[in-house]
MILUMSE-686318 format. One record per residue (C-alpha): residue in one letter; chain; x, z, y. Coordinates in steps of 0.25 Angstrom, whole numbers. Layout:
N
pt resn=a	chain=A	east=X	up=Z	north=Y
...
***
This chain:
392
pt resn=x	chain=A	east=-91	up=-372	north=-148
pt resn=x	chain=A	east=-83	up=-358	north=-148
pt resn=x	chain=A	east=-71	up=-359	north=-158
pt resn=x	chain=A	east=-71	up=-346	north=-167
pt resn=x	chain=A	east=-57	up=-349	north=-172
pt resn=x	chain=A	east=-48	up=-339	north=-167
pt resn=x	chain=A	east=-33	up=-339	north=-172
pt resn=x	chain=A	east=-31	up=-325	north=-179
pt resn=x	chain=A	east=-22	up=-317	north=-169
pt resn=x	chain=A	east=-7	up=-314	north=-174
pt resn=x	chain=A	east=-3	up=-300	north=-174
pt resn=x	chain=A	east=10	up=-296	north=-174
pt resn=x	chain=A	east=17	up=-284	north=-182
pt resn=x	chain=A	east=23	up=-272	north=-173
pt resn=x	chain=A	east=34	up=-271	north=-179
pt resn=x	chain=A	east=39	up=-258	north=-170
pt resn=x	chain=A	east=27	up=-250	north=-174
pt resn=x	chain=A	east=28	up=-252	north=-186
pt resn=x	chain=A	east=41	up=-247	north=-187
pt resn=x	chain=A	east=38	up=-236	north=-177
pt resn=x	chain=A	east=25	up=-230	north=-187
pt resn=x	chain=A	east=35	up=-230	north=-198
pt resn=x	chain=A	east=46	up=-224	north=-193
pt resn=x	chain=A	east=36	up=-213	north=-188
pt resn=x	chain=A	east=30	up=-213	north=-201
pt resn=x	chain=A	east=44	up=-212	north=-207
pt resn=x	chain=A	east=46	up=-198	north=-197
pt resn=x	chain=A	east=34	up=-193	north=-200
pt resn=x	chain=A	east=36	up=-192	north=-213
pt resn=x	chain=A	east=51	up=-188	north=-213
pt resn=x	chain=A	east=44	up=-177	north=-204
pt resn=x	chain=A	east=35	up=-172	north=-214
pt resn=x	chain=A	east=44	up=-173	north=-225
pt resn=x	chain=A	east=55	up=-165	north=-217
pt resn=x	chain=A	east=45	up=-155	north=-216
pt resn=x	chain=A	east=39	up=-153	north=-226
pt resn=x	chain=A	east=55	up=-150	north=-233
pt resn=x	chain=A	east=57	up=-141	north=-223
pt resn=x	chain=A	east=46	up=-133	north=-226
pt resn=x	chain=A	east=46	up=-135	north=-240
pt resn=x	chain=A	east=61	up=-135	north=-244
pt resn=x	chain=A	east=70	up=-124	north=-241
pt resn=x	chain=A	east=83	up=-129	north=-243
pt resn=x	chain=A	east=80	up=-142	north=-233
pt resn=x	chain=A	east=74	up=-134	north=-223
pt resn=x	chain=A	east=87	up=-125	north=-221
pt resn=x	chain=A	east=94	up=-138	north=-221
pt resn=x	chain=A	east=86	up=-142	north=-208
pt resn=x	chain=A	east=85	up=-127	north=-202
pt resn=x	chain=A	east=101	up=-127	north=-202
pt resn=x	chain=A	east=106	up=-142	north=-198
pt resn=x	chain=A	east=93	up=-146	north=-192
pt resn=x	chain=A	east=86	up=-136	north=-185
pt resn=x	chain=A	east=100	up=-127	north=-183
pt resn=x	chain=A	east=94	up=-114	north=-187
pt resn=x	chain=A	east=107	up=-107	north=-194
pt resn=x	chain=A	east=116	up=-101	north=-184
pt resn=x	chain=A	east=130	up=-94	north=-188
pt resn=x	chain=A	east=138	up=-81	north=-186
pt resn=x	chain=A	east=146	up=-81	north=-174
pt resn=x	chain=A	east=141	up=-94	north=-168
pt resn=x	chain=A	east=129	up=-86	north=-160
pt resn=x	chain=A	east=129	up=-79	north=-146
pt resn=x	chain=A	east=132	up=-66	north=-147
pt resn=x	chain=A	east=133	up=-51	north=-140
pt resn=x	chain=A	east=144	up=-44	north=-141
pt resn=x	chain=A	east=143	up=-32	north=-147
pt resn=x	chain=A	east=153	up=-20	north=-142
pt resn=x	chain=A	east=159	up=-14	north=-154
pt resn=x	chain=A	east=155	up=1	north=-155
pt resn=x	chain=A	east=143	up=2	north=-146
pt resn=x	chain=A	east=131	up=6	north=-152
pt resn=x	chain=A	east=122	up=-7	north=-147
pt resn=x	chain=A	east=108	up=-6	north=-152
pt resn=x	chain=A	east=103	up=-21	north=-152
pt resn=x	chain=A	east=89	up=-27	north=-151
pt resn=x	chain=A	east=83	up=-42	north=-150
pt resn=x	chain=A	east=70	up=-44	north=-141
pt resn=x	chain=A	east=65	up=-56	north=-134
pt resn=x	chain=A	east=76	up=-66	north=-132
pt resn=x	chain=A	east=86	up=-55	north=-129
pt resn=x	chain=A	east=96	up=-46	north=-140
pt resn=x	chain=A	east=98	up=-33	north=-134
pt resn=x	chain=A	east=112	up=-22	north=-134
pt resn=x	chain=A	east=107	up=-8	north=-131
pt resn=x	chain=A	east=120	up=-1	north=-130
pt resn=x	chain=A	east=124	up=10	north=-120
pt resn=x	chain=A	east=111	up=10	north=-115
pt resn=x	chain=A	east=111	up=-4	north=-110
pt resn=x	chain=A	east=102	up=-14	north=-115
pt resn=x	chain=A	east=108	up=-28	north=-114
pt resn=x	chain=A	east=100	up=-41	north=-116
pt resn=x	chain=A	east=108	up=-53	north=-122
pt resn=x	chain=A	east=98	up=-67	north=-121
pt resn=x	chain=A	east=101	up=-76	north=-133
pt resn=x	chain=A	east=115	up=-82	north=-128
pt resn=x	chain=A	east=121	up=-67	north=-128
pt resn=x	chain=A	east=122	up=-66	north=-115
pt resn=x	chain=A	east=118	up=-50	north=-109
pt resn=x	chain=A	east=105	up=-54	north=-100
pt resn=x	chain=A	east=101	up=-41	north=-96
pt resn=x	chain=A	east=107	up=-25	north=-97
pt resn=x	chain=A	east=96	up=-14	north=-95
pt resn=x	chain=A	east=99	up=0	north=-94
pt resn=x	chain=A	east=91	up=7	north=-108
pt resn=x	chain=A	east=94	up=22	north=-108
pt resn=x	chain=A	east=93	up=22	north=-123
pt resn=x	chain=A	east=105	up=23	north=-136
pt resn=x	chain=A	east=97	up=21	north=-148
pt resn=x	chain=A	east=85	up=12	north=-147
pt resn=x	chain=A	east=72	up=9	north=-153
pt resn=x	chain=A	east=69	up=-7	north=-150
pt resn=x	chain=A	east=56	up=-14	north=-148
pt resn=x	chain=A	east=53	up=-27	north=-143
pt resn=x	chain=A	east=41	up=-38	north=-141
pt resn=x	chain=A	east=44	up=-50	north=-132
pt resn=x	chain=A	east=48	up=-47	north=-123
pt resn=x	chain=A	east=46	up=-33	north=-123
pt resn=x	chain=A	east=57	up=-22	north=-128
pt resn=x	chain=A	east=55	up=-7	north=-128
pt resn=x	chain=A	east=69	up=2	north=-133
pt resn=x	chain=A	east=68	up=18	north=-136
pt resn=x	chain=A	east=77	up=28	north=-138
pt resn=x	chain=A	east=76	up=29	north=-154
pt resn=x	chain=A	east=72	up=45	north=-154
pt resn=x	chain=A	east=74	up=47	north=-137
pt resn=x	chain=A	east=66	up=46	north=-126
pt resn=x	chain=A	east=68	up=33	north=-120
pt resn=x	chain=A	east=61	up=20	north=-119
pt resn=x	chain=A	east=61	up=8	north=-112
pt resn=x	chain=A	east=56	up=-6	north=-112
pt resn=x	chain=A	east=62	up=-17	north=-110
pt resn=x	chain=A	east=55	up=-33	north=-105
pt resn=x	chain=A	east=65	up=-45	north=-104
pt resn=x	chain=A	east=77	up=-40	north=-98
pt resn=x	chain=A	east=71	up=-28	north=-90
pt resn=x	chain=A	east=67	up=-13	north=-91
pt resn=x	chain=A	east=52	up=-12	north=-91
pt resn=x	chain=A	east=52	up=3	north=-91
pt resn=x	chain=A	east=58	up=16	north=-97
pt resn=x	chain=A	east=53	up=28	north=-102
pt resn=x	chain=A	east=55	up=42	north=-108
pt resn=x	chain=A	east=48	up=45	north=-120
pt resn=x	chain=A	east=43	up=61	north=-123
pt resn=x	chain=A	east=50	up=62	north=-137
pt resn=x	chain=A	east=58	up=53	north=-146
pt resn=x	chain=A	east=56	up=37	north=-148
pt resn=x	chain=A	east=54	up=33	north=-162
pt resn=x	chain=A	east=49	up=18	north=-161
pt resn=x	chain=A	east=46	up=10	north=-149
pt resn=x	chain=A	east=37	up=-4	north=-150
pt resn=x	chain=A	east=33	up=-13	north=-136
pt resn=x	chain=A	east=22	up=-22	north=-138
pt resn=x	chain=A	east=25	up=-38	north=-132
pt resn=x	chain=A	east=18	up=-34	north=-119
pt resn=x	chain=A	east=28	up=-22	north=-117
pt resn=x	chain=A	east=18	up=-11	north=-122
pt resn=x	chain=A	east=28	up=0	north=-127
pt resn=x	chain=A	east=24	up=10	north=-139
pt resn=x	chain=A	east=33	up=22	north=-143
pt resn=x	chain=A	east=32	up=30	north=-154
pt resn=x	chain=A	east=38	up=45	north=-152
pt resn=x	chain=A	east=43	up=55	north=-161
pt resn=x	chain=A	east=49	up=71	north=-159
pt resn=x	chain=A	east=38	up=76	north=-150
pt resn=x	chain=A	east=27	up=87	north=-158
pt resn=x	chain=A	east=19	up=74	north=-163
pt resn=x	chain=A	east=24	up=66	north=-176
pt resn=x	chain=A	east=26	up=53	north=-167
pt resn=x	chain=A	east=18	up=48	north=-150
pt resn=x	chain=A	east=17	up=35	north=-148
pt resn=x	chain=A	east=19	up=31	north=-134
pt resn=x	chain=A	east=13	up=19	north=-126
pt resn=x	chain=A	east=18	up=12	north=-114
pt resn=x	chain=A	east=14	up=-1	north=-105
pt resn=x	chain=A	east=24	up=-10	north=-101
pt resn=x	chain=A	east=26	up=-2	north=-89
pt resn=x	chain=A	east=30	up=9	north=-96
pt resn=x	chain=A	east=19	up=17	north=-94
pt resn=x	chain=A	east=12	up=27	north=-104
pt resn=x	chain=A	east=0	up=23	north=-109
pt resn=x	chain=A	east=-2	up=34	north=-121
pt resn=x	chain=A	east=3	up=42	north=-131
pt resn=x	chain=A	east=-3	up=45	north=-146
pt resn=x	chain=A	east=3	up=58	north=-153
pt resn=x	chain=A	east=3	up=56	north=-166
pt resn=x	chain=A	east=2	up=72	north=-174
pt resn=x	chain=A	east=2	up=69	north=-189
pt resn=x	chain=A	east=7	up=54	north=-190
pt resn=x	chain=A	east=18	up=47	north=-186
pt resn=x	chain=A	east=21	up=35	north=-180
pt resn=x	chain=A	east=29	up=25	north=-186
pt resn=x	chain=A	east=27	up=12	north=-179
pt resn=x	chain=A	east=18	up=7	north=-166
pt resn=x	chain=A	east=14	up=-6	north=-161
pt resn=x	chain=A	east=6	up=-11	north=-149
pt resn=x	chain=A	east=-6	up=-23	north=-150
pt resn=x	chain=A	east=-2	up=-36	north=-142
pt resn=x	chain=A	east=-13	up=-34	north=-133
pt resn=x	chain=A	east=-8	up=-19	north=-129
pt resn=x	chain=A	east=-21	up=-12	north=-132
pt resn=x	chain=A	east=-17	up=-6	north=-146
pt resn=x	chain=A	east=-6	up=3	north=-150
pt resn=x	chain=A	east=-6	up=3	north=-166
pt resn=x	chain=A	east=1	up=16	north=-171
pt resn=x	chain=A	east=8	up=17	north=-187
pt resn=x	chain=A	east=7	up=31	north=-191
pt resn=x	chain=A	east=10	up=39	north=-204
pt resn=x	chain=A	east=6	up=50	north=-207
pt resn=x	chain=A	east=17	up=59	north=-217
pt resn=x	chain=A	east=11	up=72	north=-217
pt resn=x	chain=A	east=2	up=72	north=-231
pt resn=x	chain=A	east=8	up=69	north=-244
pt resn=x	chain=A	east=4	up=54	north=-243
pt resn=x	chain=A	east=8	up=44	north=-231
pt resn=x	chain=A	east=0	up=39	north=-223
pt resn=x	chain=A	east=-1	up=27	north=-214
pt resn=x	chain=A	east=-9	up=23	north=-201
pt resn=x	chain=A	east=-10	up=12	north=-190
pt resn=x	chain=A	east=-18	up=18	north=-179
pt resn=x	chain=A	east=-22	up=11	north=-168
pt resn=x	chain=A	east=-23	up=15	north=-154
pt resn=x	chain=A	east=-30	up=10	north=-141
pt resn=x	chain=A	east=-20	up=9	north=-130
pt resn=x	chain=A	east=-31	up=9	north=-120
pt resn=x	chain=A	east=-38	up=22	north=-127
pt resn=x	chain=A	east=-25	up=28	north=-128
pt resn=x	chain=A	east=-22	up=27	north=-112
pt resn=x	chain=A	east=-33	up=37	north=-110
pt resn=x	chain=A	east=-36	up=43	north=-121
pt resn=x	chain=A	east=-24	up=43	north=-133
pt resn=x	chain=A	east=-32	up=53	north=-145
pt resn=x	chain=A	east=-43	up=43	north=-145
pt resn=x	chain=A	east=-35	up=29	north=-144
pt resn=x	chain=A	east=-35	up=26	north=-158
pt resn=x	chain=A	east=-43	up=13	north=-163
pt resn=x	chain=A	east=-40	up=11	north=-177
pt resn=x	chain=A	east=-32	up=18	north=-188
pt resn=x	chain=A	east=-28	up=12	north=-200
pt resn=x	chain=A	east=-23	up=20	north=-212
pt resn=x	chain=A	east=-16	up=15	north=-223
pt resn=x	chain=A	east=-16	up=18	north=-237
pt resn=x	chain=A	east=-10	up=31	north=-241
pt resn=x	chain=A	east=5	up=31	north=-245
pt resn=x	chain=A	east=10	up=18	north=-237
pt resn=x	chain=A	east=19	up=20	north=-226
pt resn=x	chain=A	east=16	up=10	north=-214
pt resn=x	chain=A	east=29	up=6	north=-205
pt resn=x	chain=A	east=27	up=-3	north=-195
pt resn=x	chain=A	east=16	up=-9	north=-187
pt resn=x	chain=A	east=16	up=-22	north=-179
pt resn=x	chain=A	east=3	up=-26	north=-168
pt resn=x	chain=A	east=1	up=-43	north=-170
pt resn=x	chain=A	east=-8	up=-49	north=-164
pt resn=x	chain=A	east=-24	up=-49	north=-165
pt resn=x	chain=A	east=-21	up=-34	north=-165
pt resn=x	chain=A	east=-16	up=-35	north=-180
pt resn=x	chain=A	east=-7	up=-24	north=-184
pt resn=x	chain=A	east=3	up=-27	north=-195
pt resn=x	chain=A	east=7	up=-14	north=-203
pt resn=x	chain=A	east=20	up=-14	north=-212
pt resn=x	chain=A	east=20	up=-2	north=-224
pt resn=x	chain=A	east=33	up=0	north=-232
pt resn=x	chain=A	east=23	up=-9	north=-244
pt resn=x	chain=A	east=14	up=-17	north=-236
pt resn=x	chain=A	east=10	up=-25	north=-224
pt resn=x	chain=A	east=-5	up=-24	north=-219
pt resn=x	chain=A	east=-12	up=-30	north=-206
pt resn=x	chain=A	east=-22	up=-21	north=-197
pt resn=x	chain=A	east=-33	up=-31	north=-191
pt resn=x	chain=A	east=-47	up=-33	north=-189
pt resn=x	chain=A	east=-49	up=-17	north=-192
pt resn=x	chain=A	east=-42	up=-18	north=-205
pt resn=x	chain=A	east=-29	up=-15	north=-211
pt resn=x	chain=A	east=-27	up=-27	north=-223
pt resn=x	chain=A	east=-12	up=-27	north=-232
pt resn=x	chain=A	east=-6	up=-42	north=-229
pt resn=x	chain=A	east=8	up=-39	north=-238
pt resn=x	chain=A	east=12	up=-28	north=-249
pt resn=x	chain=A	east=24	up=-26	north=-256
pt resn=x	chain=A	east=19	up=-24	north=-270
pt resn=x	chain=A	east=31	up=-28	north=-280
pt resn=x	chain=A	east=38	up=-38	north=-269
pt resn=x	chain=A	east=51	up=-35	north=-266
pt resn=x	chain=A	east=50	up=-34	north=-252
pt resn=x	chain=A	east=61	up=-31	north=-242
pt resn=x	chain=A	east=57	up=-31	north=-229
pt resn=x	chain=A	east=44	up=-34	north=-222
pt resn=x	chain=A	east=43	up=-33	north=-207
pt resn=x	chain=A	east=28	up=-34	north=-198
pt resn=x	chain=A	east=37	up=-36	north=-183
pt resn=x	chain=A	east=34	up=-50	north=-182
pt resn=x	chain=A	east=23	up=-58	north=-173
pt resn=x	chain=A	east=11	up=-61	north=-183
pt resn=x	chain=A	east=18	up=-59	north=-195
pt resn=x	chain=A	east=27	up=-50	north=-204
pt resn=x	chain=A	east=37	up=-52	north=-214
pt resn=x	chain=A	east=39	up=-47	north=-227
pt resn=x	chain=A	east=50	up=-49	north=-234
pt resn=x	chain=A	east=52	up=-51	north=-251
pt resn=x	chain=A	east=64	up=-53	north=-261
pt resn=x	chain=A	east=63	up=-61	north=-272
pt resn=x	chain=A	east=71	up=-63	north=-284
pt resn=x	chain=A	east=79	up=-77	north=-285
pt resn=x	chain=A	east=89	up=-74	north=-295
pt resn=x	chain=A	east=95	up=-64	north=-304
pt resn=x	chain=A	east=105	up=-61	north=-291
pt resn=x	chain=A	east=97	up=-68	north=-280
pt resn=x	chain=A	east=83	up=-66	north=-271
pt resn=x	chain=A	east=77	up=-71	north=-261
pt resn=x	chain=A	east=67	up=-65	north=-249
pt resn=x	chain=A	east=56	up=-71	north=-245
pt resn=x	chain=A	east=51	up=-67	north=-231
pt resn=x	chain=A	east=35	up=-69	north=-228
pt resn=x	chain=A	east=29	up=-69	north=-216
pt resn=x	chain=A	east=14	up=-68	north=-215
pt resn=x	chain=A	east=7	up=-71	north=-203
pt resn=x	chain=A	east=-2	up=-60	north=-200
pt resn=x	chain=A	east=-13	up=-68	north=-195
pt resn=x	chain=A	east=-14	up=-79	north=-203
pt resn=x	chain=A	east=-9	up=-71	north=-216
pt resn=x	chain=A	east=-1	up=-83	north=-219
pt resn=x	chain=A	east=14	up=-80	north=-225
pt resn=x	chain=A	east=27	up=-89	north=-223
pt resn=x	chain=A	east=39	up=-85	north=-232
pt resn=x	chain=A	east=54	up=-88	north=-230
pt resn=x	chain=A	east=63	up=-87	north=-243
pt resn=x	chain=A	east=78	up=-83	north=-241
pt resn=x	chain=A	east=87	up=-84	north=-254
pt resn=x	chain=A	east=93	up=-69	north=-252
pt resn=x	chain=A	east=88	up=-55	north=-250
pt resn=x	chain=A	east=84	up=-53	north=-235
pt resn=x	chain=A	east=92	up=-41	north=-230
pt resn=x	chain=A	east=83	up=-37	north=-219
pt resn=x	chain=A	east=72	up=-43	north=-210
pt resn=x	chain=A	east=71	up=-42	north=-192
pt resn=x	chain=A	east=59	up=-47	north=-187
pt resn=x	chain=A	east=52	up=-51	north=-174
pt resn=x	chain=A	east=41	up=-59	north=-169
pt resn=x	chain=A	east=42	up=-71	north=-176
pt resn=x	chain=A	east=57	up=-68	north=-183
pt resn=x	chain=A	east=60	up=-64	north=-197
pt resn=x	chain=A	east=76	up=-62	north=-199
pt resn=x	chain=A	east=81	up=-62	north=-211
pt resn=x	chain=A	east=95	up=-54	north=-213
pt resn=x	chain=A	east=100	up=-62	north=-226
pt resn=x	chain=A	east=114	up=-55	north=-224
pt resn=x	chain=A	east=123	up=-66	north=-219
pt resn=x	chain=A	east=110	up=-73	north=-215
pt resn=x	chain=A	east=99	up=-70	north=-206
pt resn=x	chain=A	east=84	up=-80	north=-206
pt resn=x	chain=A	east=76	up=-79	north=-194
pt resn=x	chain=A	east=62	up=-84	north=-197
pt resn=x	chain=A	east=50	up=-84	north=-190
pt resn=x	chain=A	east=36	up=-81	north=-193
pt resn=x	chain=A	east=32	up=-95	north=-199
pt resn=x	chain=A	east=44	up=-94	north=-210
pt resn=x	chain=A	east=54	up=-103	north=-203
pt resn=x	chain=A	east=69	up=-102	north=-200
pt resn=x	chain=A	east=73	up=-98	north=-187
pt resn=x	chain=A	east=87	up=-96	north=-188
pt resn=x	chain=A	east=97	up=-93	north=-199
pt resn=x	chain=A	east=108	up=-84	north=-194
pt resn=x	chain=A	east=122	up=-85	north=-204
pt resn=x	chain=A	east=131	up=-73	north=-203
pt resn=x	chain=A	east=145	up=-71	north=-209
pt resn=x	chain=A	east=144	up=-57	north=-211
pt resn=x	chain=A	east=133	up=-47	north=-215
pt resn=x	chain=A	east=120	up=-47	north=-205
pt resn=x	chain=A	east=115	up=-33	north=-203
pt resn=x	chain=A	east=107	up=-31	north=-189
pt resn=x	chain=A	east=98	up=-42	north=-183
pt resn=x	chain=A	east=90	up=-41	north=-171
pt resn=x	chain=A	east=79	up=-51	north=-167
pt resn=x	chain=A	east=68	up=-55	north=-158
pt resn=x	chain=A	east=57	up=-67	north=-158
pt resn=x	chain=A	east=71	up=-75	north=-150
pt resn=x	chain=A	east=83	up=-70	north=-153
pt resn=x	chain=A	east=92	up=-61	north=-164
pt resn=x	chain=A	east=102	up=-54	north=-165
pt resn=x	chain=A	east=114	up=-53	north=-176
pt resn=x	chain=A	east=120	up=-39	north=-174
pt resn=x	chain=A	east=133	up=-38	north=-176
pt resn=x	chain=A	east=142	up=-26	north=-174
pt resn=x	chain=A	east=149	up=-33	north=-163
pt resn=x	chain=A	east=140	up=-43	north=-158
pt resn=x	chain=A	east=125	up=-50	north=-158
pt resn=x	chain=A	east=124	up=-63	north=-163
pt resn=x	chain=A	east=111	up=-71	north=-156
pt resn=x	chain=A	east=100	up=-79	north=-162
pt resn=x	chain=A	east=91	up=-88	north=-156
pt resn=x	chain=A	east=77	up=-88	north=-162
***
C-alpha cells in the first residue's frame, strides 16, 4: 500500500534578495523623492544644478577670443561656431576658441541670419550678400537697391527684403545655389519682416501699410512655385489684422503655422485662421520674443516688494498650447533667443534656459553684461576686449 505521508519540504530564506529588492526599493524611492524636490522646490533645485549637475560657470574661467582693442568687430553666434567680422574677414572660432576657418566677406556693416547650419550676412543698406554653410561660402551676390533685412530658412533658402528702389520695399528669393527664383514689389506697403516655410514652398510676407490715418497690418502668403512663373498671381492667403495694431515680426514653425508677434499681442495663423494665443492687457511685460523652435517667450515683471520684482518667463508650446514658466528674483534686463534657448541678461548674471523651462547654464559675471550672442550650441559674452564661450 502507497504511503501518502510526504515530509513538508524546508524552504530556505534568500536572504541576498531580499536585501537586493530593498535596497532597490530604497533607490527608487530616494529617486522619486529627489525628483519630485527638484521640480517642486526652488532653492534645492539650484543647490543640485550648481554642485551637482555644474551648470554655473564664472567670468574669466571660460575660453575666450580675443578681441583687438579699436576694431570695429561685428560679432554673431550660429551653429556651434561664434563668428568676428572685422576688416572684411569673417573668422569662425569652435567652442574652444580656437579660429577654424577665415572667409573673405566684402561687407563692414552687417545684417545676420542664421538656421542650423545655414548663415546668410548683407550689407546693412548696400548691395551685398552672401551665404554662408558650415565653414564655406556657398554663394555671393549683388543685390539691385539697399538690404534692409535678410532671413535663410534651415535648408538654405535665402529671402531679402530691399529698400530705395521706386517701390516701398521687394522681397528677393534665392535657392541654396544662389539662384533667383522671384521677386514681389511691394507699391503701397511695406515690408517689415519675411520668413520661409520648412518645406520651401511658401514665403509668408509682414506688411504694413501707413499711408491712411489708421495702421494697418498684413501677413500675405506667397506660393514659391506660382511666384517662379508668375509673381503678381502667387499669392495664397492674406490675413489682415485689426485696425490700429502694428505687426513686427513673423516666424514659420512647423505644420506651416506662422507665429505673428504685434507691439500688444501674439497670435498663430493655422488651419486658415489667424487665433490670439497671448495679450498684454494690464501685464507688465517686458519682453516677448517668437525666434524660437515651436515656442515663444514672453516675458512679465512682478511686484515682490516695496523695492523688489521678480520676472517670470513663459514659454508656450505652440502646438500643444501648454505653458512652462521660469521665475527669477530681479528684473530681466533683456532677452536673446534661439531654437530652444532663452538668455536672460540679469546684469551680472545671464540664465540660459531651454524651451521645457529648465536651466542650462548660469553664467556669473563681475562686471555689467550688455551684449550676448547665441545659437542652439554655443554663446557668446561680448566684451570690449574679448569673447567669453559657452557650451549649451
Amino acid at each position: 500500500m502507497r504511503d501518502y505521508w510526504v515530509e513538508p519540504e524546508s524552504r530556505t530564506i534568500n536572504a541576498k534578495k531580499i536585501i537586493a529588492c530593498v535596497l532597490i526599493s530604497i533607490l527608487v524611492v530616494a529617486v522619486i523623492v529627489v525628483v519630485s524636490l527638484y521640480i517642486s522646490n526652488r532653492e534645492f533645485r539650484n543647490w543640485i544644478d550648481v554642485e551637482i549637475f555644474r551648470k554655473e560657470v564664472s567670468q574669466d574661467k571660460l575660453a575666450t577670443i580675443e578681441l583687438d582693442d579699436g576694431d570695429n568687430s561685428n560679432i554673431y553666434a550660429f551653429d556651434k561656431y561664434i563668428t568676428i567680422l572685422s576688416k572684411n574677414k569673417l573668422s569662425l572660432y569652435g567652442s574652444s576658441g580656437t579660429e577654424e576657418a577665415s572667409l573673405d566677406i566684402q561687407i563692414t556693416k552687417p545684417v545676420f541670419n542664421a538656421t542650423n547650419r545655414f548663415l546668410v550676412i548683407g550689407e546693412s543698406n548696400g548691395q551685398k550678400l552672401y551665404l554662408v554653410e558650415n565653414k564655406n561660402i556657398v554663394w555671393e551676390n549683388q543685390i539691385e537697391g539697399n538690404i534692409s533685412q535678410v532671413y535663410v530658412n534651415k535648408n538654405g533658402y535665402v529671402a531679402v527684403i530691399i529698400s530705395g528702389t521706386s517701390y516701398k520695399s521687394v522681397v528677393e528669393m534665392f535657392d541654396p545655389e544662389g539662384n533667383v527664383l522671384f521677386n514681389i514689389y511691394l507699391s503701397s506697403t511695406m515690408a517689415v519682416d519675411v520668413t520661409i516655410s520648412n518645406d520651401n514652398k511658401y514665403l509668408a510676407m509682414a506688411e504694413i501699410d501707413t499711408s491712411g490715418t489708421i495702421i494697418q497690418s498684413d501677413v500675405r502668403i506667397i506660393s514659391v512655385e506660382k511666384a517662379k512663373t508668375d509673381p503678381t498671381n502667387s499669392e495664397e492667403k492674406k490675413y489682415e489684422s485689426e485696425q490700429n495694431k502694428l505687426l513686427v515680426n513673423i516666424k514659420y514653425q512647423d505644420k506651416d503655422r506662422i507665429v505673428c508677434m504685434y507691439t500688444d499681442a501674439i497670435s498663430i495663423i493655422e488651419n486658415d485662421g489667424e487665433n490670439v494665443v497671448f495679450e498684454k492687457d494690464d501685464k507688465k511685460i517686458t519682453s516677448q520674443s517668437i525666434e524660437l523652435d515651436n515656442n515663444f517667450v514672453t516675458i512679465e515683471e512682478e511686484s515682490s516688494g516695496i523695492f523688489s520684482a521678480n520676472s517670470v518667463a513663459s514659454i508656450m508650446d505652440i502646438d500643444s498650447k501648454n505653458q512652462k514658466d521660469y521665475t527669477v528674483n530681479t528684473s530681466v534686463k533683456e532677452i536673446y533667443t534661439k531654437g530652444d534657448i532663452v538668455a536672460l541678461n540679469l546684469g551680472t548674471e545671464v540664465e540660459f534656459i531651454n524651451t521645457g523651462g529648465w536651466l542650462v547654464k548660469r553664467y556669473v559675471a563681475n562686471q555689467e553684461v550688455t551684449n550676448i550672442t547665441i545659437s542652439d550650441n554655443i554663446a557668446g559674452i561680448v566684451y570690449r576686449d574679448k569673447v567669453e564661450i559657452i557650451n549649451l
